[in-house]
N, CA, C and O atoms as a GROMACS GRO file, in nm:
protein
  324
    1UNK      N    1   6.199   6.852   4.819
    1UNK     CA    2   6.311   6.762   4.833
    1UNK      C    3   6.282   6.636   4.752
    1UNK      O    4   6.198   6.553   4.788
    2UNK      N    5   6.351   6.625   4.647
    2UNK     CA    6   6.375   6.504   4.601
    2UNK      C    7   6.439   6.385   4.589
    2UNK      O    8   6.547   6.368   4.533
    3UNK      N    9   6.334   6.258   4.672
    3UNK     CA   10   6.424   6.166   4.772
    3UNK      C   11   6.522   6.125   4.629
    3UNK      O   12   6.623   6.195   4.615
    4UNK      N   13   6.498   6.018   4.526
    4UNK     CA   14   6.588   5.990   4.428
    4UNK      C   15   6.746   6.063   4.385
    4UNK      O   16   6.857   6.015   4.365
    5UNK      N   17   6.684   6.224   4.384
    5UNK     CA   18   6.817   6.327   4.385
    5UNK      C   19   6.898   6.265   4.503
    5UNK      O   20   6.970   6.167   4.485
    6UNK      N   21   6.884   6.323   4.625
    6UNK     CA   22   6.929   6.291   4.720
    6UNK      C   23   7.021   6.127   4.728
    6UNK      O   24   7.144   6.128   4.719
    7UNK      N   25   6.959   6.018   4.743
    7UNK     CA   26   7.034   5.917   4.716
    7UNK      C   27   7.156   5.924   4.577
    7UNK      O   28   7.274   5.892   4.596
    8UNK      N   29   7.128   5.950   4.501
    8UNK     CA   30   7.219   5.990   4.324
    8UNK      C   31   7.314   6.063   4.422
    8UNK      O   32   7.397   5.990   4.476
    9UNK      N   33   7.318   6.226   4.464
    9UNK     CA   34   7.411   6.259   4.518
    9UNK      C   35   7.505   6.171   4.641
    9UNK      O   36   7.628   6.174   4.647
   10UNK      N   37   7.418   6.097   4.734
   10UNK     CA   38   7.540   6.044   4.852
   10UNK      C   39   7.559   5.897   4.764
   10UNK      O   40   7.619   5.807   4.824
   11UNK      N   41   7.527   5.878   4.672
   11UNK     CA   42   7.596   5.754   4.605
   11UNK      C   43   7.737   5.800   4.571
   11UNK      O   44   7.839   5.734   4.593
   12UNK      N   45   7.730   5.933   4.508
   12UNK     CA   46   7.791   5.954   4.440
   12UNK      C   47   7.944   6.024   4.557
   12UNK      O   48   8.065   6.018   4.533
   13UNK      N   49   7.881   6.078   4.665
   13UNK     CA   50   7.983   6.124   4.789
   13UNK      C   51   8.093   6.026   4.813
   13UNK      O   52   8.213   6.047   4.828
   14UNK      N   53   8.012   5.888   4.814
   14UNK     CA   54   8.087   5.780   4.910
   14UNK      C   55   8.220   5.760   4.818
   14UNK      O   56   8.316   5.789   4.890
   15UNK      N   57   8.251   5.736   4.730
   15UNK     CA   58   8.320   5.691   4.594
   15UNK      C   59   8.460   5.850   4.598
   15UNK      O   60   8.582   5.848   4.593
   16UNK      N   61   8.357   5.972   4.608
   16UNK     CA   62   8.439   6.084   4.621
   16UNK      C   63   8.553   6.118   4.775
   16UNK      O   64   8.652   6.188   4.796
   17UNK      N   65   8.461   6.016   4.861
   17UNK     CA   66   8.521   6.052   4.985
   17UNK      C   67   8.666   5.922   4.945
   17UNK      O   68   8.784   5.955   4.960
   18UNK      N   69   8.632   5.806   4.903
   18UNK     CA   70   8.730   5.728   4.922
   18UNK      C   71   8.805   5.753   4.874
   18UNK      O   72   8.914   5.717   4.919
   19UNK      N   73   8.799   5.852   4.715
   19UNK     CA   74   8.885   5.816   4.633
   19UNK      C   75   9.007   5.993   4.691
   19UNK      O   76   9.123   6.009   4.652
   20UNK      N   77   8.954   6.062   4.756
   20UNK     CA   78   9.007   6.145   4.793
   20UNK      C   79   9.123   6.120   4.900
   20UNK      O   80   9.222   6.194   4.901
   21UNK      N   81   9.106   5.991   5.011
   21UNK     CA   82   9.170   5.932   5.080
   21UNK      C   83   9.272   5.815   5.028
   21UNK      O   84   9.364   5.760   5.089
   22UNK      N   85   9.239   5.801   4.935
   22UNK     CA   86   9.353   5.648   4.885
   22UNK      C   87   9.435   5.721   4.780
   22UNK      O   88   9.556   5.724   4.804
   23UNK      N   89   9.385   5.796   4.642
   23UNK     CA   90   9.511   5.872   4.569
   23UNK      C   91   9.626   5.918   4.666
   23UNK      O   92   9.652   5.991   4.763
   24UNK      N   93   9.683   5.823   4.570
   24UNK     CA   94   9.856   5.883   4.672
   24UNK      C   95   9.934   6.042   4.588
   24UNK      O   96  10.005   6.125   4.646
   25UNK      N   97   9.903   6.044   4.486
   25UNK     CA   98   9.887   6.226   4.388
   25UNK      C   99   9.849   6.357   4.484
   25UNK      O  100   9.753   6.432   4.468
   26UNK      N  101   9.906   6.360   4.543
   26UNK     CA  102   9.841   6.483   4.647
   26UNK      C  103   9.764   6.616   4.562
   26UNK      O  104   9.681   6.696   4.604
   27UNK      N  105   9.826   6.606   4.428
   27UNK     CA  106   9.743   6.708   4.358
   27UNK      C  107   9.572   6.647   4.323
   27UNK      O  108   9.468   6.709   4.345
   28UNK      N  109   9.585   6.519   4.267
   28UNK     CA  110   9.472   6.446   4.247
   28UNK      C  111   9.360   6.469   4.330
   28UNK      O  112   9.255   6.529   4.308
   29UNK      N  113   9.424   6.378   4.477
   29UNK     CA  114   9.339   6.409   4.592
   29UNK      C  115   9.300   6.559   4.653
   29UNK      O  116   9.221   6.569   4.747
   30UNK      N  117   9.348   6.648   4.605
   30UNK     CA  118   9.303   6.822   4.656
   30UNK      C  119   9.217   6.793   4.546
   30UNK      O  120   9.101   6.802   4.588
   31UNK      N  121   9.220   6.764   4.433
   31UNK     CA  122   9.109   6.777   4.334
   31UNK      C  123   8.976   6.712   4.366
   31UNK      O  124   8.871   6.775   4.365
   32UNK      N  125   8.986   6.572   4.396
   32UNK     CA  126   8.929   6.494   4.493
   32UNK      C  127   8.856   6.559   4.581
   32UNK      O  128   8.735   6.543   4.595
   33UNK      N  129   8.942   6.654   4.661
   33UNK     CA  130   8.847   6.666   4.795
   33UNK      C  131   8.770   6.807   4.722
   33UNK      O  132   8.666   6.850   4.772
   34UNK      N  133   8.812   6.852   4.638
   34UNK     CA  134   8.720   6.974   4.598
   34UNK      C  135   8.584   6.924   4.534
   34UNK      O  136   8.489   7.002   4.538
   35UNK      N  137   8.573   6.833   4.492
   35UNK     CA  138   8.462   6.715   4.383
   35UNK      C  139   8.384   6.691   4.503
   35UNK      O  140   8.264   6.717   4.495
   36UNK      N  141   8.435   6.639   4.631
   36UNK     CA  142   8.359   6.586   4.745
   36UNK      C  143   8.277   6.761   4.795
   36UNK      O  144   8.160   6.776   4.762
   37UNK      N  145   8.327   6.844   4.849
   37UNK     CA  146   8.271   6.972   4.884
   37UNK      C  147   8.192   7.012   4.760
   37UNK      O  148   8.076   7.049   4.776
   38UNK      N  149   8.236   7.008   4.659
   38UNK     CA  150   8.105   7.068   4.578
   38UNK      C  151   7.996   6.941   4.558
   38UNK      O  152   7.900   6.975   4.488
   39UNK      N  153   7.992   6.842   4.591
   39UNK     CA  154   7.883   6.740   4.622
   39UNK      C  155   7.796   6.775   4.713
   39UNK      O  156   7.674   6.759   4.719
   40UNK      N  157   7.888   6.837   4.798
   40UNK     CA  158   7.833   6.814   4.974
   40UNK      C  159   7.744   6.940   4.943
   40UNK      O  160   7.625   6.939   4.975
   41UNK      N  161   7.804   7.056   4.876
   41UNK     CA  162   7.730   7.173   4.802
   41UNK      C  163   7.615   7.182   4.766
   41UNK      O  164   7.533   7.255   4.822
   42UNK      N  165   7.579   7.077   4.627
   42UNK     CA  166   7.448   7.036   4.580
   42UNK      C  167   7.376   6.969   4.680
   42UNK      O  168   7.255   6.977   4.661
   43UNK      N  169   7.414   6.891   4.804
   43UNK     CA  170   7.315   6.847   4.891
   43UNK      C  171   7.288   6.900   4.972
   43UNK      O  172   7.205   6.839   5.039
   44UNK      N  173   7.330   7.046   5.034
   44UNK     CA  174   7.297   7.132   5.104
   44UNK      C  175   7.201   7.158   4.992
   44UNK      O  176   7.102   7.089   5.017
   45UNK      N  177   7.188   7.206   4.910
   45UNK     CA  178   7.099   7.333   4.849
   45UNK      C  179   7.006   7.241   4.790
   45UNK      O  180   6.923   7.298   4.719
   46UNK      N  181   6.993   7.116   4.796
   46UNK     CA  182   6.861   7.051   4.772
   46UNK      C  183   6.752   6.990   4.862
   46UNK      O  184   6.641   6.938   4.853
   47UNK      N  185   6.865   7.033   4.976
   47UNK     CA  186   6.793   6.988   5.127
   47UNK      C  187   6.707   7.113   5.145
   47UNK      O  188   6.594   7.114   5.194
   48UNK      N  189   6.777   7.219   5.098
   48UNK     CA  190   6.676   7.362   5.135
   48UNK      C  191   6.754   7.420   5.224
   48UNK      O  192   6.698   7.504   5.295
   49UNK      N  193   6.885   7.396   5.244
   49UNK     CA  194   6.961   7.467   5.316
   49UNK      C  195   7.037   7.558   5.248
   49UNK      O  196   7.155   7.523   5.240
   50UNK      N  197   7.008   7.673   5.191
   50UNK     CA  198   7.080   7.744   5.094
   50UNK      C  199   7.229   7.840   5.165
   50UNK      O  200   7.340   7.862   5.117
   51UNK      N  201   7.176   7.871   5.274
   51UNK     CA  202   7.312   7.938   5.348
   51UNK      C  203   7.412   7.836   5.403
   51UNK      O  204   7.507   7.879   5.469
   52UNK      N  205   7.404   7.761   5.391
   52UNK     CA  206   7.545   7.626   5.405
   52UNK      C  207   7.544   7.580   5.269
   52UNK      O  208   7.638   7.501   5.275
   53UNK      N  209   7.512   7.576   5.174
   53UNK     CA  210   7.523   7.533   5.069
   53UNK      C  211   7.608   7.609   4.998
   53UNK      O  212   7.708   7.573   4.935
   54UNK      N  213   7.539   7.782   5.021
   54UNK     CA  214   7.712   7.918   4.995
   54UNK      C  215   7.775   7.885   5.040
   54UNK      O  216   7.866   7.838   4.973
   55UNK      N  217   7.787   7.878   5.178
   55UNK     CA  218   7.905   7.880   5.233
   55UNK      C  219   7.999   7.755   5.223
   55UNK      O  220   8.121   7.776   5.224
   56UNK      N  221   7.938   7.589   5.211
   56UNK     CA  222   7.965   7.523   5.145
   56UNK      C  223   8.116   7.493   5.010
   56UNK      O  224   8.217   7.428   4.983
   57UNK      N  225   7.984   7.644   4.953
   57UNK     CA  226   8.033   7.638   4.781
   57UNK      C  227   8.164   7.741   4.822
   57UNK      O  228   8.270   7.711   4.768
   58UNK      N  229   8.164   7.853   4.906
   58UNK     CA  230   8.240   7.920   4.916
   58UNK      C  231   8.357   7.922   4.945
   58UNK      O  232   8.444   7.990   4.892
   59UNK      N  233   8.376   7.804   5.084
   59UNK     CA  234   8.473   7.819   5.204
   59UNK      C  235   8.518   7.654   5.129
   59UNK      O  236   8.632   7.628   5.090
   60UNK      N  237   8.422   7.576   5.122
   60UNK     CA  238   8.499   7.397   5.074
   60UNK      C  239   8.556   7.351   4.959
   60UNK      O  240   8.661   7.290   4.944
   61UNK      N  241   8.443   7.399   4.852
   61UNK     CA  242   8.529   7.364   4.746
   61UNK      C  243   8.561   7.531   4.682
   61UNK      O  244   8.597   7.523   4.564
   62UNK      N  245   8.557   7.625   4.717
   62UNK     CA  246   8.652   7.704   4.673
   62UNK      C  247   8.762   7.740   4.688
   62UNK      O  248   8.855   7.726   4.609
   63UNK      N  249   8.764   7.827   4.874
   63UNK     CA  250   8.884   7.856   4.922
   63UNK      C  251   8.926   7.724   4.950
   63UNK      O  252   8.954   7.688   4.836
   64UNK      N  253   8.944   7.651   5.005
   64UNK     CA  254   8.977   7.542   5.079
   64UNK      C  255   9.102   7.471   4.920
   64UNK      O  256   9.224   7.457   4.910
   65UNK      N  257   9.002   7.450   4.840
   65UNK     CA  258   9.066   7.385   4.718
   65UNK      C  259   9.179   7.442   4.671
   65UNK      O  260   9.293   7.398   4.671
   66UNK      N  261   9.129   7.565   4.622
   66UNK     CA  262   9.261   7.701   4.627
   66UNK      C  263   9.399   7.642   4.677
   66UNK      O  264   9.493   7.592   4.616
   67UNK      N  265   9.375   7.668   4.818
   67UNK     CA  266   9.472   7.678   4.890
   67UNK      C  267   9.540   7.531   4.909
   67UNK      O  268   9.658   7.532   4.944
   68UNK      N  269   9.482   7.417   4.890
   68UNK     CA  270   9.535   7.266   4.888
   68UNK      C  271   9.617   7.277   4.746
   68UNK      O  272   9.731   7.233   4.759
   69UNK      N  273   9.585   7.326   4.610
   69UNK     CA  274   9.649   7.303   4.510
   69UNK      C  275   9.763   7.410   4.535
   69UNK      O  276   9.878   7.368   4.546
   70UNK      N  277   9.742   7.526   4.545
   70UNK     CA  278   9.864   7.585   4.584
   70UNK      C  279   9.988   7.572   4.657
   70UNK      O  280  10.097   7.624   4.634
   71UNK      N  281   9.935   7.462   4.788
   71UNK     CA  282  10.042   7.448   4.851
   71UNK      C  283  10.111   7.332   4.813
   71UNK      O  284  10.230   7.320   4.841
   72UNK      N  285  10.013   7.194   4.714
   72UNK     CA  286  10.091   7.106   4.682
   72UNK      C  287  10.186   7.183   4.532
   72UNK      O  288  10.300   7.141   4.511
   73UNK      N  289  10.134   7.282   4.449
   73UNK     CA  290  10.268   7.313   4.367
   73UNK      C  291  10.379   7.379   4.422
   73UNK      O  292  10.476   7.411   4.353
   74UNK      N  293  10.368   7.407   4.577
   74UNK     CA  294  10.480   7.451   4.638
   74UNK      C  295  10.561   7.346   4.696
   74UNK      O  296  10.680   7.370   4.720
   75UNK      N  297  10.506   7.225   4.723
   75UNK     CA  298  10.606   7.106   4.770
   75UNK      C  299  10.615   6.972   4.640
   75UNK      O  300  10.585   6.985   4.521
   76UNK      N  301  10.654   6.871   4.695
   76UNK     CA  302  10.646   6.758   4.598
   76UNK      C  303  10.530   6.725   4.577
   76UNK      O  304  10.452   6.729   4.672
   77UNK      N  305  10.489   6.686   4.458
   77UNK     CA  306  10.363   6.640   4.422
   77UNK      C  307  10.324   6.478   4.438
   77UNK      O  308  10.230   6.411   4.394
   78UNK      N  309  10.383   6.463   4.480
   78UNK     CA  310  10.372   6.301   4.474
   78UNK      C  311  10.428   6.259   4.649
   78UNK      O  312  10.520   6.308   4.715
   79UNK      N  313  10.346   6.168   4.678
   79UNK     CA  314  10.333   6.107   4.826
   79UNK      C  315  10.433   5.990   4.848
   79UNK      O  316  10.410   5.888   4.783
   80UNK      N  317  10.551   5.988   4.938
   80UNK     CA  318  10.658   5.922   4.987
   80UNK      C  319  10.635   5.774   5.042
   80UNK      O  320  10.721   5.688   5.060
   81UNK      N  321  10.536   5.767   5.059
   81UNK     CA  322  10.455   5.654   5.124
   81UNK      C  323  10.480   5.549   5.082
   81UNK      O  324  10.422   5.449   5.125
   0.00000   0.00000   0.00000
């Protein structure tokens, strides 16, 4: 485990988590939150947790992402707010 890695990645989370919550682009932010899960990805699998780190890679930023961009090209892309 490499402490330096480790900090570089949750530097890099915090910035992904916010910016996933404030884009008002609902397509943006699915993109967003897929950038945050494949973060969360590389810090599973550098922790040494390799079976959450698949599943991670599998279920967060794959399916999960998938299915957020799909459903925003099925509604308006842009947030009413």
């Amino acid at each position: 485990m490499i402490f330096e890695l480790d900090v570089l990645i949750l530097l890099l989370l915090i910035p992904a988590a916010v910016m996933a919550l404030q884009i008002r682009d609902l397509l943006a932010a699915s993109m967003a939150f897929g950038i945050y899960s494949f973060l969360m990805c590389l810090l599973w699998a550098e922790m040494g947790a390799v079976d959450v780190a698949f599943t991670e890679a599998a279920v967060g930023a794959g399916v999960s992402a998938v299915f957020l961009i799909a459903t925003v090209y099925c509604t308006k892309r842009k947030s009413s707010d």
